[in-house]
GUSE-877025 format. One record per residue (C-alpha): residue number from 1; residue in three letters; x, y, z. Coordinates in steps of 0.5 Angstrom, whole numbers, plus 2048, in hexadecimal, padded with zeros to 3 digits. Example, Ala and Ser with C-alpha at 12.3 -4.5 7.8 and 13.67 -1.06 7.14 Angstrom:
! residues 2
+-----+-----+-----+-----+-----+
!   n ! res !  px !  py !  pz !
+-----+-----+-----+-----+-----+
!   1 ! ala ! 819 ! 7F7 ! 810 !
!   2 ! ser ! 81B ! 7FE ! 80E !
+-----+-----+-----+-----+-----+
END
This chain:
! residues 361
+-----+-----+-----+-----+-----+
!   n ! res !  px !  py !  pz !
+-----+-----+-----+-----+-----+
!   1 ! unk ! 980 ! 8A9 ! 8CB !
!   2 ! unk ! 97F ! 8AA ! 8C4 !
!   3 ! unk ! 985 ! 8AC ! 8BF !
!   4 ! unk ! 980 ! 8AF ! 8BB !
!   5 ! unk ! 982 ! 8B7 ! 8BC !
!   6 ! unk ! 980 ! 8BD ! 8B7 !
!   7 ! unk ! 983 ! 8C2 ! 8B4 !
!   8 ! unk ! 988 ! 8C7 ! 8B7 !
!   9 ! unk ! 984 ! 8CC ! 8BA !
!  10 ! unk ! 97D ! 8C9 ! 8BA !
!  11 ! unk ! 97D ! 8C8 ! 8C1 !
!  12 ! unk ! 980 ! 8CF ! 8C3 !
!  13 ! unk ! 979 ! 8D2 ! 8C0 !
!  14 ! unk ! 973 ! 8D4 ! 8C6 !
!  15 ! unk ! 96D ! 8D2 ! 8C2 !
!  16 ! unk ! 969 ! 8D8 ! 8C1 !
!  17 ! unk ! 964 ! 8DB ! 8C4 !
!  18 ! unk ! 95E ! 8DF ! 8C1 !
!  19 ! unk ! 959 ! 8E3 ! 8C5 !
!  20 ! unk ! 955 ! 8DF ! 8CA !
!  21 ! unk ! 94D ! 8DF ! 8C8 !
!  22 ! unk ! 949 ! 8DD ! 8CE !
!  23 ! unk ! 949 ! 8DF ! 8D6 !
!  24 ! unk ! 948 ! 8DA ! 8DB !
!  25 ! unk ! 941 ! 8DB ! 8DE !
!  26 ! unk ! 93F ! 8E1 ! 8D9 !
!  27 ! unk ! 93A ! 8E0 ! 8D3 !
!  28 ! unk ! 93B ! 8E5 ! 8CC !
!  29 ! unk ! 941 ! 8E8 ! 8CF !
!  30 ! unk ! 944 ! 8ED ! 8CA !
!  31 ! unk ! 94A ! 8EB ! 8C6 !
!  32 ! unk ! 94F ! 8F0 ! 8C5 !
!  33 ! unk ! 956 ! 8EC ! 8C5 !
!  34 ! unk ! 957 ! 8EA ! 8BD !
!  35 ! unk ! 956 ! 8F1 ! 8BA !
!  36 ! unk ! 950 ! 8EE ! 8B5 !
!  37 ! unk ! 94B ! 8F3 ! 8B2 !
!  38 ! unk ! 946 ! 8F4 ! 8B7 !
!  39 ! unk ! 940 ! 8F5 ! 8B1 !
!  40 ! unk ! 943 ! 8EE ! 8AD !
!  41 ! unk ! 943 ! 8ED ! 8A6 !
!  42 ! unk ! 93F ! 8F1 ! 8A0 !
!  43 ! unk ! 939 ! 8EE ! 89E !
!  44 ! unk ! 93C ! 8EC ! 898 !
!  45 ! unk ! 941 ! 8E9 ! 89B !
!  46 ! unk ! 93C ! 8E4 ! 89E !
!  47 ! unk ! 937 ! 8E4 ! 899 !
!  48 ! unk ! 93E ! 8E1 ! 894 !
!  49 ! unk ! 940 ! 8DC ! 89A !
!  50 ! unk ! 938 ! 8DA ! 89A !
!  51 ! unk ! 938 ! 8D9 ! 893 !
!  52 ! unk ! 93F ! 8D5 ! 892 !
!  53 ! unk ! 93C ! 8D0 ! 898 !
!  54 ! unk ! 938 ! 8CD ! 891 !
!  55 ! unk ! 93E ! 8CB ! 88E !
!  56 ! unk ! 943 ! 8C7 ! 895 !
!  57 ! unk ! 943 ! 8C2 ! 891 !
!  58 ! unk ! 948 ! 8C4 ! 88C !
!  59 ! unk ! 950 ! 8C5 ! 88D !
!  60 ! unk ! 951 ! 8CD ! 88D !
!  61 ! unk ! 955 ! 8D1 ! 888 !
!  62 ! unk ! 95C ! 8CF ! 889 !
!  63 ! unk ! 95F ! 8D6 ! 886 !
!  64 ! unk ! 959 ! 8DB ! 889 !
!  65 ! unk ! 959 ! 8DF ! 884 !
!  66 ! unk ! 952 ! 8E2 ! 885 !
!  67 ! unk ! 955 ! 8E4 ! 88B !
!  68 ! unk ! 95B ! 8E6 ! 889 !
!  69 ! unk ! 959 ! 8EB ! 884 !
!  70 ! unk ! 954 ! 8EE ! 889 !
!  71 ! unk ! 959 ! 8EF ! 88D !
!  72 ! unk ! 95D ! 8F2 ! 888 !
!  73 ! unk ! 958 ! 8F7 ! 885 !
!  74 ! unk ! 957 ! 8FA ! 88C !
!  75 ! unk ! 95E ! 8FC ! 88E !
!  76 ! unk ! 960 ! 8FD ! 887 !
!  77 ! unk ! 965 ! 8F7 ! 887 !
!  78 ! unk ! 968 ! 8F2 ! 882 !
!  79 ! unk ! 963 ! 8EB ! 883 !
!  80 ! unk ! 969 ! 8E7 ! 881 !
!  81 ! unk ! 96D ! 8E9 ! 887 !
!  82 ! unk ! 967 ! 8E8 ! 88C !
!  83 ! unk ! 967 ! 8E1 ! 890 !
!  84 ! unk ! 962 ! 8E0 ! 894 !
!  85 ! unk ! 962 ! 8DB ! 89B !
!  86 ! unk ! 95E ! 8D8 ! 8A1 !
!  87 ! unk ! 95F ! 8DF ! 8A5 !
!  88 ! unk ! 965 ! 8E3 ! 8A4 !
!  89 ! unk ! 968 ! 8DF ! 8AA !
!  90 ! unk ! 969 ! 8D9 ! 8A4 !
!  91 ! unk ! 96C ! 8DE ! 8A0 !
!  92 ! unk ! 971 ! 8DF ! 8A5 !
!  93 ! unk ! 972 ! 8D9 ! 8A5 !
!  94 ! unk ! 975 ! 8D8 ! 89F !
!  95 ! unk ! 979 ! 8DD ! 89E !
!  96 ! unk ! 97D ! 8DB ! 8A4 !
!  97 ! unk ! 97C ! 8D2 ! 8A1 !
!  98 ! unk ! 97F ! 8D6 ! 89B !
!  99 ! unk ! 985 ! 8DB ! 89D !
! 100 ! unk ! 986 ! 8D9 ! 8A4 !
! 101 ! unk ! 98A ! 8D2 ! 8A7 !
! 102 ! unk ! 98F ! 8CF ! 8AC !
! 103 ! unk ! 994 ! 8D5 ! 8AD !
! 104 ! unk ! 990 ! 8DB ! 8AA !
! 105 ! unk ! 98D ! 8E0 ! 8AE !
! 106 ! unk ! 986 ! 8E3 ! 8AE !
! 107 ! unk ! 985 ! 8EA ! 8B1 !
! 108 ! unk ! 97F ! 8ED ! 8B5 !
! 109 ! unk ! 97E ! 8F2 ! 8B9 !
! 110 ! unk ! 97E ! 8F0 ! 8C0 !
! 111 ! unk ! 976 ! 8F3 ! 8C1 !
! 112 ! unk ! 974 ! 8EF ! 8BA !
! 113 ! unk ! 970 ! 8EA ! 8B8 !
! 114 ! unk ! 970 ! 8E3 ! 8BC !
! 115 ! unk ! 970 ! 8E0 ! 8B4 !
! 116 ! unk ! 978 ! 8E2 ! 8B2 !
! 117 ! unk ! 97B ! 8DF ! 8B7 !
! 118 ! unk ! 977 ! 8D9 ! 8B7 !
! 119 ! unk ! 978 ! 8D8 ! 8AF !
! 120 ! unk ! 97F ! 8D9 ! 8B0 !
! 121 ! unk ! 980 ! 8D4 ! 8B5 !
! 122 ! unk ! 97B ! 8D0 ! 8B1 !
! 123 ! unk ! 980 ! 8CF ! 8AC !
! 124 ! unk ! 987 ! 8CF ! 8AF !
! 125 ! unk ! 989 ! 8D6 ! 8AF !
! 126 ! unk ! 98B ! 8DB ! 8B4 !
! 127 ! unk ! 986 ! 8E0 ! 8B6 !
! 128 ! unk ! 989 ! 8E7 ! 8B8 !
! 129 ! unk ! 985 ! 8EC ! 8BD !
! 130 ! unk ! 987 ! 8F3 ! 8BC !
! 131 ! unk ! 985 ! 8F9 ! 8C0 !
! 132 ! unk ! 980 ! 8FE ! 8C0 !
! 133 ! unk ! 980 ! 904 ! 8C1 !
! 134 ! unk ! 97A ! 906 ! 8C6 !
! 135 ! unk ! 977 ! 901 ! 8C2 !
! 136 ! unk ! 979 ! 903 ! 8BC !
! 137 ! unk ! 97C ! 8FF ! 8B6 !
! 138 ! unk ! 984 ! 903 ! 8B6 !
! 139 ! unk ! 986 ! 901 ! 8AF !
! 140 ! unk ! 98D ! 903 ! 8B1 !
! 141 ! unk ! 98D ! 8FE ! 8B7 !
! 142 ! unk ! 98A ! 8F8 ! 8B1 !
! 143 ! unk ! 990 ! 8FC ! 8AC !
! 144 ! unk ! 995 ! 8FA ! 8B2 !
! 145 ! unk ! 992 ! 8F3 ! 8B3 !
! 146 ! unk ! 994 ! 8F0 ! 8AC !
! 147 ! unk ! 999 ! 8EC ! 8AB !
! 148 ! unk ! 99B ! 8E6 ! 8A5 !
! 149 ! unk ! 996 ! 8E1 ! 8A9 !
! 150 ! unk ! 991 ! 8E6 ! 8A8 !
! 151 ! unk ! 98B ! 8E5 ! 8A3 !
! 152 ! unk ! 985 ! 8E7 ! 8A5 !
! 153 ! unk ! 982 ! 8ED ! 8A8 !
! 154 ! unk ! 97B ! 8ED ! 8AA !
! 155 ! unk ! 978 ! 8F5 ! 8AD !
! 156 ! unk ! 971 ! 8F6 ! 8AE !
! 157 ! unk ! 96E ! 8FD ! 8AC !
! 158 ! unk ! 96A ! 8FE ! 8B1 !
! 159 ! unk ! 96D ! 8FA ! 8B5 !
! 160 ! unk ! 96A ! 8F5 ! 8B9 !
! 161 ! unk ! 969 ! 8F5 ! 8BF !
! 162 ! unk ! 96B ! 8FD ! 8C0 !
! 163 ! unk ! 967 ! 8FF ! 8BB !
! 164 ! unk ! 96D ! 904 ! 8B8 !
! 165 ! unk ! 970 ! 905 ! 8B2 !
! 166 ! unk ! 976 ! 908 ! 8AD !
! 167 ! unk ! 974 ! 90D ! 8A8 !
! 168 ! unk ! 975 ! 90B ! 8A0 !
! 169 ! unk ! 97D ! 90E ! 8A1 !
! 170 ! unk ! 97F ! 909 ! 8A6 !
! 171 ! unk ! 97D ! 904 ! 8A3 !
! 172 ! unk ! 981 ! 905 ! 89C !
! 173 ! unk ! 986 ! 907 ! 8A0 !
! 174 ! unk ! 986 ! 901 ! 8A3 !
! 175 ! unk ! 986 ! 8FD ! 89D !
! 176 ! unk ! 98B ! 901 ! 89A !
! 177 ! unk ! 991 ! 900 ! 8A0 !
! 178 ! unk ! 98F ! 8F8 ! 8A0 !
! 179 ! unk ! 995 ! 8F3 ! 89E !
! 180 ! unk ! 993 ! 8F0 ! 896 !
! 181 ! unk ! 991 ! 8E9 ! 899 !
! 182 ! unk ! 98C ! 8EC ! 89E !
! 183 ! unk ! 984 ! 8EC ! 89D !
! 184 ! unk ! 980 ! 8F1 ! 8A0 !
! 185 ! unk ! 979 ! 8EF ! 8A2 !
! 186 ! unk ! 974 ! 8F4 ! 8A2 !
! 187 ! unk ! 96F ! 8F2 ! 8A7 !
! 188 ! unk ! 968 ! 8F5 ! 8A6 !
! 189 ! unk ! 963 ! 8F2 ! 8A9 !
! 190 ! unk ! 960 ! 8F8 ! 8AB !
! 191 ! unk ! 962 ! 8FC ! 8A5 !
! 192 ! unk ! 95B ! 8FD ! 8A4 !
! 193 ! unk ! 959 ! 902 ! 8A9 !
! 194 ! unk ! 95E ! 908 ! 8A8 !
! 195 ! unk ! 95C ! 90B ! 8A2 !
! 196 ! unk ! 960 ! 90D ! 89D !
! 197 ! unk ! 965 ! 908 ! 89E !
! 198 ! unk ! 967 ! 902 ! 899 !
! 199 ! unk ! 969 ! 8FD ! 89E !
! 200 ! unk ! 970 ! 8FE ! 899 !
! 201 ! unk ! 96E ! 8FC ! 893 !
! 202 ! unk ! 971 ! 901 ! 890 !
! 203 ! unk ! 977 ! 900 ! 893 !
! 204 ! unk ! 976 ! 8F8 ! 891 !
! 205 ! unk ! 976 ! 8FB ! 88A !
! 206 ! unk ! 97C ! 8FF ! 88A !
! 207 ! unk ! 980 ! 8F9 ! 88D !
! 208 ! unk ! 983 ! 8F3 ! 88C !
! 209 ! unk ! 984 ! 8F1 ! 894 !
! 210 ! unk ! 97D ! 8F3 ! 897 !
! 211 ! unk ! 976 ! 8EE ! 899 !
! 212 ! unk ! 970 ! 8F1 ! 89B !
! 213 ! unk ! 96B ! 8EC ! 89E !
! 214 ! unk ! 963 ! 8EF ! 8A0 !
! 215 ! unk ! 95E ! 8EB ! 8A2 !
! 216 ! unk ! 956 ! 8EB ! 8A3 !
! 217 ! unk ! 955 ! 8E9 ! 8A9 !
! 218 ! unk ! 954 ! 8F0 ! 8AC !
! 219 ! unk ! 951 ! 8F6 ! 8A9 !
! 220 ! unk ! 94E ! 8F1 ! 8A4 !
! 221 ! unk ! 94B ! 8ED ! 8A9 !
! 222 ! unk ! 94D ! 8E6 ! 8A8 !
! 223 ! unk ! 952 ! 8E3 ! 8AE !
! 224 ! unk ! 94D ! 8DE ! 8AC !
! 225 ! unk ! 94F ! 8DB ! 8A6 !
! 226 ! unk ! 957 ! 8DD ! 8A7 !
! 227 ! unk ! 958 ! 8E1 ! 8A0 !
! 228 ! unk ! 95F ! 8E4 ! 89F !
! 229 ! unk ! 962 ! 8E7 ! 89A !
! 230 ! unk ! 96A ! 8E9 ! 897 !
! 231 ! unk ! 96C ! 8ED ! 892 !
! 232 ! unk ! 974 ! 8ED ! 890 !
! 233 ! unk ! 97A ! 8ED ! 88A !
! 234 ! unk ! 978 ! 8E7 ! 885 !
! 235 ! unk ! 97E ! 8E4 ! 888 !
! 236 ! unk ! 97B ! 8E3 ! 88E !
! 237 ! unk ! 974 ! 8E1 ! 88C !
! 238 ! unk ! 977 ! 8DC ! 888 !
! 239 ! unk ! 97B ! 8D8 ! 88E !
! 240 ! unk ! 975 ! 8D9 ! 892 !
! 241 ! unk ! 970 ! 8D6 ! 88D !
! 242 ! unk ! 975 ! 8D0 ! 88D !
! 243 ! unk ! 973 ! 8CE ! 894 !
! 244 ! unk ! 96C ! 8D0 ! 895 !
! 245 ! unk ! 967 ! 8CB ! 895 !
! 246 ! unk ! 963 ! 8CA ! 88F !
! 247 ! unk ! 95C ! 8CB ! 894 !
! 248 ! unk ! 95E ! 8CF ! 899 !
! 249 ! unk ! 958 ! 8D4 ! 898 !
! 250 ! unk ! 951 ! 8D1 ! 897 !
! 251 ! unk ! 94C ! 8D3 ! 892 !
! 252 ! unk ! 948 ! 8D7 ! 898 !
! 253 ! unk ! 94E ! 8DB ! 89B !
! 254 ! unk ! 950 ! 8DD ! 893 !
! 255 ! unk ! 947 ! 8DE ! 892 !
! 256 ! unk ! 948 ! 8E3 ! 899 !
! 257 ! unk ! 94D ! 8E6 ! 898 !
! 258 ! unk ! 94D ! 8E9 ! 890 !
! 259 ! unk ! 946 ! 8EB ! 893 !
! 260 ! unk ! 949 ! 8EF ! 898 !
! 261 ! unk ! 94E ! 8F2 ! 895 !
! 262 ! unk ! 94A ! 8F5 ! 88F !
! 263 ! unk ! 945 ! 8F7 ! 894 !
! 264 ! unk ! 949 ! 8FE ! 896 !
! 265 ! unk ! 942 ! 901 ! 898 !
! 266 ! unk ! 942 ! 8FC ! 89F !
! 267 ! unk ! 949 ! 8FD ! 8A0 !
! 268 ! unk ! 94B ! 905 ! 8A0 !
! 269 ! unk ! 944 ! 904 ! 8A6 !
! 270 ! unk ! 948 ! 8FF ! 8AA !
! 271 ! unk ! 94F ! 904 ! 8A9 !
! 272 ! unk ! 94B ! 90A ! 8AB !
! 273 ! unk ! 947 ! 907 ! 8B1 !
! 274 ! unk ! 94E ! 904 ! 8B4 !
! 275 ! unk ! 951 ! 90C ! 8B3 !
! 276 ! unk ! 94C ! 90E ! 8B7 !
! 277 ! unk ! 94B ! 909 ! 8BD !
! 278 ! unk ! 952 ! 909 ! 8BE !
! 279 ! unk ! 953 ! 90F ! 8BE !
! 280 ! unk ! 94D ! 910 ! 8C3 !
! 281 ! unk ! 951 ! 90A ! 8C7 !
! 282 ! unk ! 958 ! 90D ! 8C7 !
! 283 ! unk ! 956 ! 913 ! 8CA !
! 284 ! unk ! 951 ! 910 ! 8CF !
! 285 ! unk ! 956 ! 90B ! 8D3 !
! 286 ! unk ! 95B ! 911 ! 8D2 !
! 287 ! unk ! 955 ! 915 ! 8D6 !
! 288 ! unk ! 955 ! 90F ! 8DB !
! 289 ! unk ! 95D ! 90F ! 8DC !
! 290 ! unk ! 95F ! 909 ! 8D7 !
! 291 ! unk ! 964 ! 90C ! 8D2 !
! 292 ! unk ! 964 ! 90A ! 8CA !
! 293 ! unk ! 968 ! 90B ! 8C4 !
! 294 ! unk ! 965 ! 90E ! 8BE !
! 295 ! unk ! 962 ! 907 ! 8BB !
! 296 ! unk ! 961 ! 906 ! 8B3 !
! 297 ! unk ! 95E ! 8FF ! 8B3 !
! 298 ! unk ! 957 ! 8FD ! 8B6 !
! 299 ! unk ! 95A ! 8FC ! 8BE !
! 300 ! unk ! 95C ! 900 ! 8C3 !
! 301 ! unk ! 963 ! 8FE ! 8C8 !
! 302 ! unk ! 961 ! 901 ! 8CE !
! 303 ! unk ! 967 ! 902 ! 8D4 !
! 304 ! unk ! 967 ! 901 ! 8DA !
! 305 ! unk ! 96B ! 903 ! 8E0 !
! 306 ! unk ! 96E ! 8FC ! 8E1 !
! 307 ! unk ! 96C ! 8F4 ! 8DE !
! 308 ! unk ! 969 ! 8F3 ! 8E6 !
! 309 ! unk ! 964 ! 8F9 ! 8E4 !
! 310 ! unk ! 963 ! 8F6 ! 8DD !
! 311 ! unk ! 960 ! 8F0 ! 8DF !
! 312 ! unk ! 95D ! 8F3 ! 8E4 !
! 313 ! unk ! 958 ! 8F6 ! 8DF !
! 314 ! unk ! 958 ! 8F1 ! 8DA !
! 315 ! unk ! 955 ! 8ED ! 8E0 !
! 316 ! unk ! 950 ! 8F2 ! 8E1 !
! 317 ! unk ! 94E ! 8F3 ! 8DA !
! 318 ! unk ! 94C ! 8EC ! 8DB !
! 319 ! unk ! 948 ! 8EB ! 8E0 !
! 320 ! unk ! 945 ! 8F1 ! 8DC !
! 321 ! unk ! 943 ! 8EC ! 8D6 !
! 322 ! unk ! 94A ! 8EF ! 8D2 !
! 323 ! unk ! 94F ! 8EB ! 8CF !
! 324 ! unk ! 955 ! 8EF ! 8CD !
! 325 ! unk ! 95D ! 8ED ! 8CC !
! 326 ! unk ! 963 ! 8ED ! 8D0 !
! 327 ! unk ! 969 ! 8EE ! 8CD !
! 328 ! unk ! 96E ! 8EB ! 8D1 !
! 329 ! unk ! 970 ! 8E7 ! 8CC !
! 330 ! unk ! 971 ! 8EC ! 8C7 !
! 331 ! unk ! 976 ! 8F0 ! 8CC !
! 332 ! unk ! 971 ! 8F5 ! 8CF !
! 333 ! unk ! 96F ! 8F1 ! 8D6 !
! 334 ! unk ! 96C ! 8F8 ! 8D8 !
! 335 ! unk ! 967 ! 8F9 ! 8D2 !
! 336 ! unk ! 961 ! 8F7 ! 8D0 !
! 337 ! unk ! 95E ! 8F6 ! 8C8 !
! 338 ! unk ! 958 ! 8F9 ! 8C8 !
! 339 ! unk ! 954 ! 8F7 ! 8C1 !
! 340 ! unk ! 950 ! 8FD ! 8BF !
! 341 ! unk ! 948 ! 8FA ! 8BF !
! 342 ! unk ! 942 ! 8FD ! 8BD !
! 343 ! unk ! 93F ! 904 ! 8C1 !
! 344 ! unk ! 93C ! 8FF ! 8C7 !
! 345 ! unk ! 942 ! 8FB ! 8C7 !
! 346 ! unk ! 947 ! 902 ! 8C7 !
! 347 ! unk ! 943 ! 906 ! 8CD !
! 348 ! unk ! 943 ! 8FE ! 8D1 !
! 349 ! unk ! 94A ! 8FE ! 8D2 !
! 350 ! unk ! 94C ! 905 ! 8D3 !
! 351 ! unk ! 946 ! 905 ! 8D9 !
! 352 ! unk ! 949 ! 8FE ! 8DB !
! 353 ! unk ! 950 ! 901 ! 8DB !
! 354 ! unk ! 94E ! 908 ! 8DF !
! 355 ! unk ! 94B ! 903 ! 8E3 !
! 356 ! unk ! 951 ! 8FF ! 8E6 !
! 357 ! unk ! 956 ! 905 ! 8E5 !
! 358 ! unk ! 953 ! 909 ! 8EA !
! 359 ! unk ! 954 ! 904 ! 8EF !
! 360 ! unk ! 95B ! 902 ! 8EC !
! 361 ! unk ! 95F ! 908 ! 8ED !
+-----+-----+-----+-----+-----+
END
């Protein structure tokens, strides 16, 4: 047996697991378990990233600044404060490589993204699950859960799987009671699709203590090209500056994304487009018996009476040629994630899901 063992905390992390593609047997099934913009990105965005082909041969922008400045432009934010990264999930990363070790602790909700735990446990830290309440963040529960060990929180507002979020207040609140040592991470992935929301620059503006990370992967279209973005205190900019690689977005993803970003027009129609369907879907599974919390991001929790009853369906929508995403793992075994498509995909589901709840109950 080999003595060569890795780092505390690397083998106590379940690899994790995106939503599946494909159903054994069925052709050109519906994918509806990764919450991706139906519509895909912006013709612009395309046409960038067909341009920047003619140049592969050349290193990227080290400091992507072009990037970093559209960004900026478009949220109103300081571009010297903007660290851009391989999706949001690398940003992560590094706040828990530059702020978390051996004998820290990493708070997360215990319905939060897979990626906290995971990052913490990465780099030797301690992750903290805390509760929710009725899958919603509790800031008094995270304000109770803190401790000297602790130094990272991560939220993310709309949350995901739940869909949930807290108001502006809360989330101040909770960055107000937190211990000086401690950073809070404000995960707005789906920031985009809640209008008015800043995802908590404003927040980030206001505060030493406060990381807002976001990416393009969903309203903008660009899963593909894994783009993430954070906004921080100089600080923190600064440290994690210190452990990004130097090429860590290639020269198409920045093309495609400072495209994107500028192309508001494409945008507010994708935002409006999710709005709508969801909404439509809520009240369809409500109709059929399947209840839901109010959503804000581009994916609806669908609960079940039981995991039996949840699995049961999921195999249904399969053999109906529809992916969506169990969530057991995420602590909700009798829910189903179900990503808002376009009007075919939205009216498919919730006739496949009448269809077996008819039979179900």
């Amino acid at each position: 047996m080999s003595d060569i063992t890795p780092q505390p905390g690397i083998l106590d992390i379940t690899p994790y697991q995106g939503g599946s593609a494909h159903v054994p047997g069925i052709a050109n099934a519906v994918k509806l378990s990764s919450n991706e913009n139906p519509f895909g990105p912006s013709d612009a965005a395309k046409e960038a990233f067909r341009k920047a082909s003619f140049s592969l041969h050349r290193y990227p922008p080290s400091d992507h600044a072009g990037l970093r400045h559209a960004i900026a432009a478009q949220h109103g934010l300081d571009p010297e404060r903007v660290i851009c990264g391989n999706g949001s999930d690398e940003i992560i990363a590094f706040l828990c490589q530059a702020y978390a070790g051996p004998g820290d602790e990493v708070i997360h909700t215990e319905h939060g993204f897979g990626m906290y735990r995971i990052s913490a446990l990465a780099n030797g830290a301690t992750p903290v699950e805390v509760r929710e309440r009725e899958r919603v963040t509790d800031v008094d529960a995270i304000l109770a859960a803190c401790s000297a060990a602790t130094k990272l929180v991560f939220i993310a507002n709309p949350n995901n799987p739940t869909g949930t979020m807290i108001g502006e207040g809360e989330i101040a609140r909770l960055a107000n009671g937190l211990p000086d040592h401690v950073l809070l991470v404000l995960d707005g992935a789906y920031a985009e699709y809640v209008e008015g929301y800043d995802g908590g620059a404003a927040l980030v503006e206001a505060r030493q203590n406060v990381v807002m990370t976001r990416t393009f992967s969903k309203l903008y279209g660009l899963g593909g090209l894994r783009i993430g973005w954070g906004y921080g205190p100089e600080h923190v900019i600064a440290v994690l500056d210190r452990v990004r690689g130097p090429f860590n977005l290639s020269s198409a993803a920045q093309a495609a994304a400072e495209a994107a970003v500028r192309d508001t027009a494409w945008a507010d129609k994708c935002r409006v487009d999710n709005a709508r369907w969801r909404g439509w879907l809520a009240e369809a599974l409500a109709e059929h018996g399947v209840p839901s919390d109010t959503s804000l991001a581009n994916f609806i929790l669908a609960r079940f009476a039981n995991q039996a009853e949840a699995d049961a369906c999921d195999e249904h929508l399969k053999s109906q040629g529809l992916i969506v995403r169990r969530v057991a793992g995420y602590n909700l075994p009798n829910c189903l994630r179900i990503t808002v498509g376009d009007e075919a995909s939205c009216r498919r589901v919730a006739h496949a899901v009448g269809q077996f709840m008819a039979t179900a109950r």
